[in-house]
N, CA, C and O atoms as a GROMACS GRO file, in nm:
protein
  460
    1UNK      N    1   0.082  -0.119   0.000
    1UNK     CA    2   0.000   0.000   0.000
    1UNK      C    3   0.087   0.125   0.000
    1UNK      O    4   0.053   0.234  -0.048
    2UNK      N    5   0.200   0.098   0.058
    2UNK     CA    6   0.266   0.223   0.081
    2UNK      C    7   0.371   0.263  -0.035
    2UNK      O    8   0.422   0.374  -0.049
    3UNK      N    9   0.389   0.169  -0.102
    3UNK     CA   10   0.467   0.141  -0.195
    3UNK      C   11   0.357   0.198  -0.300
    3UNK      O   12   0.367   0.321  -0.301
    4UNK      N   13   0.272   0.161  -0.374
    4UNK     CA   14   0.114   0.217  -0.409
    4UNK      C   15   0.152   0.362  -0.452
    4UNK      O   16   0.182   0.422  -0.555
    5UNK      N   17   0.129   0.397  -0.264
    5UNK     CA   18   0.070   0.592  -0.252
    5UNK      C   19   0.205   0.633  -0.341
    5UNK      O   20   0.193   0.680  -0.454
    6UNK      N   21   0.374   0.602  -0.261
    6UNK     CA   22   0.507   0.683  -0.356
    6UNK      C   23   0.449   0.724  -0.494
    6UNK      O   24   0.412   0.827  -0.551
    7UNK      N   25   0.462   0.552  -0.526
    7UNK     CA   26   0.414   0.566  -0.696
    7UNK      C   27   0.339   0.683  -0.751
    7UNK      O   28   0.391   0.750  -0.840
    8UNK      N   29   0.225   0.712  -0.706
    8UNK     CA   30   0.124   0.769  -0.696
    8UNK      C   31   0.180   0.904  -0.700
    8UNK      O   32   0.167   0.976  -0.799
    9UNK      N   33   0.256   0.945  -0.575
    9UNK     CA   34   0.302   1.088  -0.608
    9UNK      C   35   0.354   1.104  -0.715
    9UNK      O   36   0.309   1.172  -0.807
   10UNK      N   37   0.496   1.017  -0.714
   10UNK     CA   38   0.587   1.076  -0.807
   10UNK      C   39   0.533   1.053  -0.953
   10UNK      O   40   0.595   1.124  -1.032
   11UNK      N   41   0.437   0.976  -1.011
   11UNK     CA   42   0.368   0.980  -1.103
   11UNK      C   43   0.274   1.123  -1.137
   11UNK      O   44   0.249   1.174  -1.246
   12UNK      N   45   0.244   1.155  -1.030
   12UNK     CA   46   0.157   1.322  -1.041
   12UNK      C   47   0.253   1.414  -1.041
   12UNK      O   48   0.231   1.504  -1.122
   13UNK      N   49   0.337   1.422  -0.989
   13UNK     CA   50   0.450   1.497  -0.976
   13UNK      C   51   0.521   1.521  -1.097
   13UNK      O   52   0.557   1.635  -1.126
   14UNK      N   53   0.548   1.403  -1.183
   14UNK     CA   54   0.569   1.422  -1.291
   14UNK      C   55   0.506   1.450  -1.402
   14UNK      O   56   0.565   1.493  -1.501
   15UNK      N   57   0.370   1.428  -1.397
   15UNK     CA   58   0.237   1.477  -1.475
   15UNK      C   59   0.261   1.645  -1.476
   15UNK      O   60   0.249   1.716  -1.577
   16UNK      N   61   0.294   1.687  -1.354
   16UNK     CA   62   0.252   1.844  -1.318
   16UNK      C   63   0.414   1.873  -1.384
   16UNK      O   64   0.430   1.938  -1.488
   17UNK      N   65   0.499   1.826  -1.324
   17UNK     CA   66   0.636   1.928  -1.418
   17UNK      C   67   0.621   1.882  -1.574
   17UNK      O   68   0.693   1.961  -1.636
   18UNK      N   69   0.548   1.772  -1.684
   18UNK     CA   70   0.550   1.752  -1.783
   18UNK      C   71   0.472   1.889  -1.836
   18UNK      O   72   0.511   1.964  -1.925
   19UNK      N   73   0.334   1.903  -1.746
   19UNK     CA   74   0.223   2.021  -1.806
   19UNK      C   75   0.298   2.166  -1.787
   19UNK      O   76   0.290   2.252  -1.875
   20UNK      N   77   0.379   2.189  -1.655
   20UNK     CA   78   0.390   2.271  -1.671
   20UNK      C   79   0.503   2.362  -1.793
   20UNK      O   80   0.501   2.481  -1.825
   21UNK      N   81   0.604   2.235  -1.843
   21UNK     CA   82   0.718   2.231  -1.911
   21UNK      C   83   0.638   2.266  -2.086
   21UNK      O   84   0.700   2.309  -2.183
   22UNK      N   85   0.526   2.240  -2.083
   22UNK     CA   86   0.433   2.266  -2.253
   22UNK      C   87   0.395   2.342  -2.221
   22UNK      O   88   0.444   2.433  -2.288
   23UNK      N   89   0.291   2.402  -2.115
   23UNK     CA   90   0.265   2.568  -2.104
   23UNK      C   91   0.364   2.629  -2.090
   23UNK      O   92   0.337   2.717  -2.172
   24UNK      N   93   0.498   2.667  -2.037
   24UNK     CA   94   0.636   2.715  -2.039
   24UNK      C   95   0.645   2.738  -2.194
   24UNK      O   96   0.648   2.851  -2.244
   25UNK      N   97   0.647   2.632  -2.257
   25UNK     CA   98   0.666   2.660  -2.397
   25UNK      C   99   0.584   2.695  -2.488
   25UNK      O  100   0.642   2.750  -2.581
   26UNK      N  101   0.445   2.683  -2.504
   26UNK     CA  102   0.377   2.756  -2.530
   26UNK      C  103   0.335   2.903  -2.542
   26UNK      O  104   0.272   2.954  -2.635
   27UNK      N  105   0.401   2.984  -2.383
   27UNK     CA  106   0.380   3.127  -2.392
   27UNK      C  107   0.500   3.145  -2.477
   27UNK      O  108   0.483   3.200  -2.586
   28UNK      N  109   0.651   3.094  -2.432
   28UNK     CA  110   0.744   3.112  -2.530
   28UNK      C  111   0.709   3.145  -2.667
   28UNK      O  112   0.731   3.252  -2.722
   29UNK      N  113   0.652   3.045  -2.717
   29UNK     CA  114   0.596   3.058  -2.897
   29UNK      C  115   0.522   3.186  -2.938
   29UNK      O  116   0.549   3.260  -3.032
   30UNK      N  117   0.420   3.199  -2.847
   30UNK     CA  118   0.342   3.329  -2.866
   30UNK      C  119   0.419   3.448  -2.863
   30UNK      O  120   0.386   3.541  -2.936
   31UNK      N  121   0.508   3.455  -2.795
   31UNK     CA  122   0.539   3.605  -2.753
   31UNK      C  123   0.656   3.589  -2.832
   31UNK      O  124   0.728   3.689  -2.839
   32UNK      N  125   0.701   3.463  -2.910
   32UNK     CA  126   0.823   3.529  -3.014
   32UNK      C  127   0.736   3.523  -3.145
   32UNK      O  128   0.785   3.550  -3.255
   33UNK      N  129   0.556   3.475  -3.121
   33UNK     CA  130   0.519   3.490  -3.235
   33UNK      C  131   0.450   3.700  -3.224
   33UNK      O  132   0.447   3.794  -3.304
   34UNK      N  133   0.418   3.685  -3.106
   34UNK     CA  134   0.362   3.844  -3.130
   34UNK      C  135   0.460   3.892  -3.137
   34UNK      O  136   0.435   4.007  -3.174
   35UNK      N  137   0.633   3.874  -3.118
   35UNK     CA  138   0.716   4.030  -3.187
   35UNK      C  139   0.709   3.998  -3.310
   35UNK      O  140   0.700   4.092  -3.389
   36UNK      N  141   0.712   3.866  -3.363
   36UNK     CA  142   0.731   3.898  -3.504
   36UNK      C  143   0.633   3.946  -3.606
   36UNK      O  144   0.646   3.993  -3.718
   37UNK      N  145   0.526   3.917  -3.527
   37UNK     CA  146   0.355   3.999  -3.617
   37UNK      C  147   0.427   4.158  -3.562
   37UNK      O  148   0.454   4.234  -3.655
   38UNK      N  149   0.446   4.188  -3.476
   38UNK     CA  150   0.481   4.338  -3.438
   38UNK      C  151   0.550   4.455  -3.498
   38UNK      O  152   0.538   4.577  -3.487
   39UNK      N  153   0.666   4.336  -3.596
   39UNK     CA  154   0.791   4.406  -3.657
   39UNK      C  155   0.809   4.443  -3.744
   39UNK      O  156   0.861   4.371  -3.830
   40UNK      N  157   0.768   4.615  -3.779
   40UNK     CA  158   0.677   4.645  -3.903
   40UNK      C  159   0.795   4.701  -3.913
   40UNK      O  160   0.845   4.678  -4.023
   41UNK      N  161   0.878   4.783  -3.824
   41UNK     CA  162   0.968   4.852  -3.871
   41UNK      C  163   1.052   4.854  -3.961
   41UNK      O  164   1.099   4.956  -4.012
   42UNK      N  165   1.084   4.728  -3.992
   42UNK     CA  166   1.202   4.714  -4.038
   42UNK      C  167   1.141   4.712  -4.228
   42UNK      O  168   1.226   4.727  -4.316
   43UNK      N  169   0.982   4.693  -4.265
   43UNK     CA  170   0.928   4.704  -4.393
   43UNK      C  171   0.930   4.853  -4.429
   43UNK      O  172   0.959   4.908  -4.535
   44UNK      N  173   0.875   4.919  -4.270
   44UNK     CA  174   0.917   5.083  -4.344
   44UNK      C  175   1.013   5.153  -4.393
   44UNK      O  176   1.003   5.231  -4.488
   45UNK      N  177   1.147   5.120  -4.306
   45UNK     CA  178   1.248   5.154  -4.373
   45UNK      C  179   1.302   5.095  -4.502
   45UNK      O  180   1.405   5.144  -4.548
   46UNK      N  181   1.240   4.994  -4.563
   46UNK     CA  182   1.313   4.930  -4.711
   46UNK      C  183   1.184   5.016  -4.794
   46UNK      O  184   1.212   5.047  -4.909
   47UNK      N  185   1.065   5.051  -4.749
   47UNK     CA  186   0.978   5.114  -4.820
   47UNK      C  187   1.025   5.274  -4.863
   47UNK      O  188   1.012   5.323  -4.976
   48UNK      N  189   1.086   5.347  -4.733
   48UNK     CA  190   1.131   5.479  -4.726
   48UNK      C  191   1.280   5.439  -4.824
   48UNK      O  192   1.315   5.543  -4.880
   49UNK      N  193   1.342   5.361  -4.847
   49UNK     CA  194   1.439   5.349  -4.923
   49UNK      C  195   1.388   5.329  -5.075
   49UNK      O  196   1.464   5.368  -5.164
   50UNK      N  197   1.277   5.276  -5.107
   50UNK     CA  198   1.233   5.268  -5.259
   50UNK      C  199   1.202   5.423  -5.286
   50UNK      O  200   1.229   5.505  -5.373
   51UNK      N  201   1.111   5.420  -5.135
   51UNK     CA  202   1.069   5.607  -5.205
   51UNK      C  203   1.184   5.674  -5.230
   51UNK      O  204   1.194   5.711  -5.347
   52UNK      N  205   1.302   5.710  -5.139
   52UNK     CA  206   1.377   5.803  -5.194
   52UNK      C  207   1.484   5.772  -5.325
   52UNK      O  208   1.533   5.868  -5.384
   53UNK      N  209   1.508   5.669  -5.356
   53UNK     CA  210   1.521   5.606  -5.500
   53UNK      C  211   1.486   5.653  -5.577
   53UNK      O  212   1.556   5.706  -5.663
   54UNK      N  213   1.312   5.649  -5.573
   54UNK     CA  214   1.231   5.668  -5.670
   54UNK      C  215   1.226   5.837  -5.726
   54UNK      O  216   1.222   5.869  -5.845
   55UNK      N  217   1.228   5.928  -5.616
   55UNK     CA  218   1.268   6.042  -5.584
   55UNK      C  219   1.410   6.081  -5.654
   55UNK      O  220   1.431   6.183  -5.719
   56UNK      N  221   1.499   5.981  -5.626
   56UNK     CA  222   1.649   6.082  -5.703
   56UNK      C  223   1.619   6.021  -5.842
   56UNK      O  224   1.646   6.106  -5.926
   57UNK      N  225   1.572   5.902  -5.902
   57UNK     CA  226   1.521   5.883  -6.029
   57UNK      C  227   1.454   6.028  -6.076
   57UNK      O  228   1.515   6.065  -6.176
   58UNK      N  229   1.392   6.086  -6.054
   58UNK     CA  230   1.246   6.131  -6.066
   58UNK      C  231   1.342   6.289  -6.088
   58UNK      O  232   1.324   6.371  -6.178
   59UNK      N  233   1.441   6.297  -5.980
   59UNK     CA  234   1.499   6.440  -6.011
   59UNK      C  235   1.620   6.427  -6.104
   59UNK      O  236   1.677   6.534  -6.123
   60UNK      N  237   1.676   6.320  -6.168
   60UNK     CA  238   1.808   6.369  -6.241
   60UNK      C  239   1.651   6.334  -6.373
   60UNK      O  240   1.599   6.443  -6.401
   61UNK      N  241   1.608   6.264  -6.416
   61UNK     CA  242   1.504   6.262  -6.479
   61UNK      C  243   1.479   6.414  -6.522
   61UNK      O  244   1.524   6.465  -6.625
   62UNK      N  245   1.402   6.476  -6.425
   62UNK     CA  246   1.356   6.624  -6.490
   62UNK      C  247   1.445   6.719  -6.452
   62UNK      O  248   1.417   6.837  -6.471
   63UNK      N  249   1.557   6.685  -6.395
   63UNK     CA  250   1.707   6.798  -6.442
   63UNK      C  251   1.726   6.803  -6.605
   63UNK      O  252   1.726   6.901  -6.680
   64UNK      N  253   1.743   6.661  -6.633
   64UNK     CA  254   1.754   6.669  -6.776
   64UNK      C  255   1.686   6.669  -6.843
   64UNK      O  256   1.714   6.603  -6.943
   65UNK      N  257   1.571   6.729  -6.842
   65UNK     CA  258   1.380   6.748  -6.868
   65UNK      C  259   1.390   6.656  -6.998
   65UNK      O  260   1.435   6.675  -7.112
   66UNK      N  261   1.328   6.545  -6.931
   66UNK     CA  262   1.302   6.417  -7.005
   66UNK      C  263   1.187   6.390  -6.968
   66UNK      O  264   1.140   6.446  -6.869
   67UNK      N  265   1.132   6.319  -7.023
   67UNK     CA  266   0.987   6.291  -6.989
   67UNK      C  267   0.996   6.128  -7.016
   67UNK      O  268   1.071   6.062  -7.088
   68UNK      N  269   0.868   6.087  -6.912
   68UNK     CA  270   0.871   5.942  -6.861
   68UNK      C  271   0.891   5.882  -7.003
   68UNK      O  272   0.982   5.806  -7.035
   69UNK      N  273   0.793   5.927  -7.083
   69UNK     CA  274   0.779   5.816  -7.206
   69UNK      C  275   0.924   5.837  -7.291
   69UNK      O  276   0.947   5.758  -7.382
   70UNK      N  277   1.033   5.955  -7.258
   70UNK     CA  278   1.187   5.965  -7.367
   70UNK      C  279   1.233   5.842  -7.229
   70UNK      O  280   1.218   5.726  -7.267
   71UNK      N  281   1.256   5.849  -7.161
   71UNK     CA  282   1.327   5.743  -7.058
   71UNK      C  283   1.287   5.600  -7.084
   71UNK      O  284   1.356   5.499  -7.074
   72UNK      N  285   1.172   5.614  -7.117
   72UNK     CA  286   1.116   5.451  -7.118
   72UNK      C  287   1.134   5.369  -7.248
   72UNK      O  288   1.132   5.247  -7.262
   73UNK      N  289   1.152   5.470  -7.340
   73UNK     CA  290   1.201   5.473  -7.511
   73UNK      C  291   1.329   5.411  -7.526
   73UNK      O  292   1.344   5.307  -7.590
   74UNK      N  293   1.413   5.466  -7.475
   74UNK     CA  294   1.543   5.506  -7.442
   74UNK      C  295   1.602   5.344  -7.375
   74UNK      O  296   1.700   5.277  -7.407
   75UNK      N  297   1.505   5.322  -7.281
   75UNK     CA  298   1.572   5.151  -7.176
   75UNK      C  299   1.519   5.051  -7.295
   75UNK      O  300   1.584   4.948  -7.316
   76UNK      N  301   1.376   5.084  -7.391
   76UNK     CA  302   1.339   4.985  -7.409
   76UNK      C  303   1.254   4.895  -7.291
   76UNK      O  304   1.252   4.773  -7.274
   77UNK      N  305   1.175   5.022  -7.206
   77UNK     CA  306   1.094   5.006  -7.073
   77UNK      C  307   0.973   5.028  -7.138
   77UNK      O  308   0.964   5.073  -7.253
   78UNK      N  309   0.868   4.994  -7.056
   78UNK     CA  310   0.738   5.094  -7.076
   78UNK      C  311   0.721   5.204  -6.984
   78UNK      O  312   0.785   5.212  -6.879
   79UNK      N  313   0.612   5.314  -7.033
   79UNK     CA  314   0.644   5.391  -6.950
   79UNK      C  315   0.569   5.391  -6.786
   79UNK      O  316   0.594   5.460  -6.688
   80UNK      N  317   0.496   5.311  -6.803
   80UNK     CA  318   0.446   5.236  -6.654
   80UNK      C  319   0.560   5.191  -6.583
   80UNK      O  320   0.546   5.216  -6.464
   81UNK      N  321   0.696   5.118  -6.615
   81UNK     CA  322   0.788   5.054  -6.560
   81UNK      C  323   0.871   5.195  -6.483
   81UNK      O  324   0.924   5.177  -6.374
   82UNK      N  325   0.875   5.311  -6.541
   82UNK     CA  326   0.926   5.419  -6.505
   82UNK      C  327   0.882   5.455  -6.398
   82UNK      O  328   0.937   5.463  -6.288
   83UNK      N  329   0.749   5.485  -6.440
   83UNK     CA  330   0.670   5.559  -6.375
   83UNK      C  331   0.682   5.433  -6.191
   83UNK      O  332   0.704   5.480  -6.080
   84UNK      N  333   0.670   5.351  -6.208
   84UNK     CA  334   0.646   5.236  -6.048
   84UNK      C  335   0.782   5.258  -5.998
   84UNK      O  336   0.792   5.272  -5.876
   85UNK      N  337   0.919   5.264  -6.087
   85UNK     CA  338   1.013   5.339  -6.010
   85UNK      C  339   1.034   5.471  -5.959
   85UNK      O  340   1.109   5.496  -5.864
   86UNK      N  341   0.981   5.538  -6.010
   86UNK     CA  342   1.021   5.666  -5.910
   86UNK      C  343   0.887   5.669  -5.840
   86UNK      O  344   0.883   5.760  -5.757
   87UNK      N  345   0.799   5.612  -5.847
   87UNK     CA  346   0.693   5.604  -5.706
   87UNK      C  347   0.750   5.530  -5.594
   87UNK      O  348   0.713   5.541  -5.478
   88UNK      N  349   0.845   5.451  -5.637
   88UNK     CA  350   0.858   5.340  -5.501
   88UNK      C  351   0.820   5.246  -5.548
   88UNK      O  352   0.926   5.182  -5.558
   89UNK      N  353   0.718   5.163  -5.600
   89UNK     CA  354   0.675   5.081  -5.578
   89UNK      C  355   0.710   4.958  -5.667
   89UNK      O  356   0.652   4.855  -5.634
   90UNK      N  357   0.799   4.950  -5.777
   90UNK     CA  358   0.924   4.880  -5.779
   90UNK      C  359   1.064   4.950  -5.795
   90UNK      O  360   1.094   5.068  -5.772
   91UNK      N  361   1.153   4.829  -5.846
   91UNK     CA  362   1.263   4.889  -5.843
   91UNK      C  363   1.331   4.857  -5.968
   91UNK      O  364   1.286   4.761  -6.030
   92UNK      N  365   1.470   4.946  -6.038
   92UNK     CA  366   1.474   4.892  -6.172
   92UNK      C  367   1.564   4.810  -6.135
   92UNK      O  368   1.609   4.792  -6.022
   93UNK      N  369   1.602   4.740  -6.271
   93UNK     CA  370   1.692   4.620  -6.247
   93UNK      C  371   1.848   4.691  -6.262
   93UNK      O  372   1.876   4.807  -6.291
   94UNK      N  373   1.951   4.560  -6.228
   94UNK     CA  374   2.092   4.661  -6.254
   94UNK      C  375   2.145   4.673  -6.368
   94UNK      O  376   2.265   4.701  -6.370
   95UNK      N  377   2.086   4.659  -6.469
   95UNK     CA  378   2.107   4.692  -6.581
   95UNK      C  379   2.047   4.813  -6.689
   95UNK      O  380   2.088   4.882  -6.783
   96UNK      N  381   1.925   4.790  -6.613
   96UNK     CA  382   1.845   4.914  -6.598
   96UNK      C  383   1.948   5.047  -6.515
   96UNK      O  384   1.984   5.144  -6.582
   97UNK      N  385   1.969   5.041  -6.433
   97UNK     CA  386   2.033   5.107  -6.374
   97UNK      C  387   2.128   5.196  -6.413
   97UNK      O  388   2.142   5.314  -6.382
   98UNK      N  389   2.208   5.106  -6.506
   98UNK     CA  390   2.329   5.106  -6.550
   98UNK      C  391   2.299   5.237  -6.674
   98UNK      O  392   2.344   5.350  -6.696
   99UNK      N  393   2.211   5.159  -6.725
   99UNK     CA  394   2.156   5.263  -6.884
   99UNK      C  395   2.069   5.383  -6.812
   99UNK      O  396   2.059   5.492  -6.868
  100UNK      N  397   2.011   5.359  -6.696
  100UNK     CA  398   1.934   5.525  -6.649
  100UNK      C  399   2.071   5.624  -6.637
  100UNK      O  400   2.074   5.740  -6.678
  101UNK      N  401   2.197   5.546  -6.563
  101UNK     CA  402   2.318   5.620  -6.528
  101UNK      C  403   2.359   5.678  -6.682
  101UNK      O  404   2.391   5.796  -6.694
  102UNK      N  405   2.357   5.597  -6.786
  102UNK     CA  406   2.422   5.634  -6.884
  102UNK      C  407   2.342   5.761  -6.930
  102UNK      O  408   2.398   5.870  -6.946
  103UNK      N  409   2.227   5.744  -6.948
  103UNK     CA  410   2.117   5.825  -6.988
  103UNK      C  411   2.136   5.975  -6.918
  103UNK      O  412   2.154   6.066  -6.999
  104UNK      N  413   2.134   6.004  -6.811
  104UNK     CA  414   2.163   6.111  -6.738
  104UNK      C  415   2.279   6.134  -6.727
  104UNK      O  416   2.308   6.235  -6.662
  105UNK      N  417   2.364   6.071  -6.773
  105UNK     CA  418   2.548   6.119  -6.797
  105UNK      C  419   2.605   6.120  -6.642
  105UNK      O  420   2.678   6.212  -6.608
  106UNK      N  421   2.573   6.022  -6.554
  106UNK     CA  422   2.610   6.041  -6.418
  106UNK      C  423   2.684   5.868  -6.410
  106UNK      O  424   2.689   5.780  -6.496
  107UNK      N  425   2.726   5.871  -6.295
  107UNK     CA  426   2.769   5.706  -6.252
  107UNK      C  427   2.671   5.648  -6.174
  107UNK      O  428   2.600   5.704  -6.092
  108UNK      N  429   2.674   5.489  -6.216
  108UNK     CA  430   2.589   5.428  -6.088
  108UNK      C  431   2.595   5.456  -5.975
  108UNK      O  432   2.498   5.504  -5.917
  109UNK      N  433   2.681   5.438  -5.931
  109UNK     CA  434   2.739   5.494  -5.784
  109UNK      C  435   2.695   5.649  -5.745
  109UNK      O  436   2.707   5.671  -5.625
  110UNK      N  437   2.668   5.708  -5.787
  110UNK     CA  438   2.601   5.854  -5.791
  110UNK      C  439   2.439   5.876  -5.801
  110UNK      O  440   2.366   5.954  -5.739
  111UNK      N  441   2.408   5.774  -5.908
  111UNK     CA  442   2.240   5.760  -5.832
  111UNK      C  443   2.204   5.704  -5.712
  111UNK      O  444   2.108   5.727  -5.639
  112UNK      N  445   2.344   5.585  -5.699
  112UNK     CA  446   2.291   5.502  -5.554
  112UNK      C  447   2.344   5.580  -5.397
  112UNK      O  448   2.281   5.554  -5.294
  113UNK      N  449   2.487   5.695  -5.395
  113UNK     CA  450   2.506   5.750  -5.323
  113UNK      C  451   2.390   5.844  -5.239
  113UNK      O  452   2.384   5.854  -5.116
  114UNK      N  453   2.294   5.916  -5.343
  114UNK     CA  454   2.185   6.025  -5.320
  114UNK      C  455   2.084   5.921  -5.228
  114UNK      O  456   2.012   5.987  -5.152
  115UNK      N  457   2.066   5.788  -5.219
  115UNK     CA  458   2.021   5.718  -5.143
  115UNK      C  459   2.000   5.782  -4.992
  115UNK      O  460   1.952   5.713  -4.902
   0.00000   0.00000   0.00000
């Protein structure tokens, strides 16, 4: 009988540190899942980086008063493809790049410095 009751504890005993060892880990999960739903920051700043991209596009562009559709002529772009780069909302490719640099008589490195 007495032999029985031990059993008995250390069987509950271990029930209770098993449960409590999955709820332990459970809040764990949540709360590294709510920072990562949380962590917007780091989308705004690659967003604020397309915009101002799009922005030094947009000004050596009408320094050299060109208009979207001579630029888009010019890559062999459309002029929608222009136009989503200097909004931000894509980005050109590096070859693209290369020929916007040529186009405006500047260096790559000089559109990407104004960054």
């Amino acid at each position: 009988m007495r032999m029985t009751f031990i059993m008995f504890i250390f069987g509950t005993i271990s029930l209770l540190i098993t449960t409590a060892a999955v709820v332990y880990l459970f809040i764990l999960i949540v709360r590294a899942l709510k920072k990562y739903i949380n962590s917007q920051d780091v989308r705004k700043e690659k967003s604020e980086t397309r915009k101002s991209l799009g922005e030094v596009l947009k000004k050596y562009r009408t320094d050299n008063k060109m208009t979207q559709e001579f630029v888009a002529e010019s890559l062999g772009v459309s002029r929608q493809a222009v136009s989503k780069w200097e909004q931000g909302i894509s980005e050109p490719s590096t070859s693209n790049m290369i020929a916007l640099a040529k186009l405006y008589r500047v260096t790559p490195e000089e559109l990407l410095k104004n960054i």
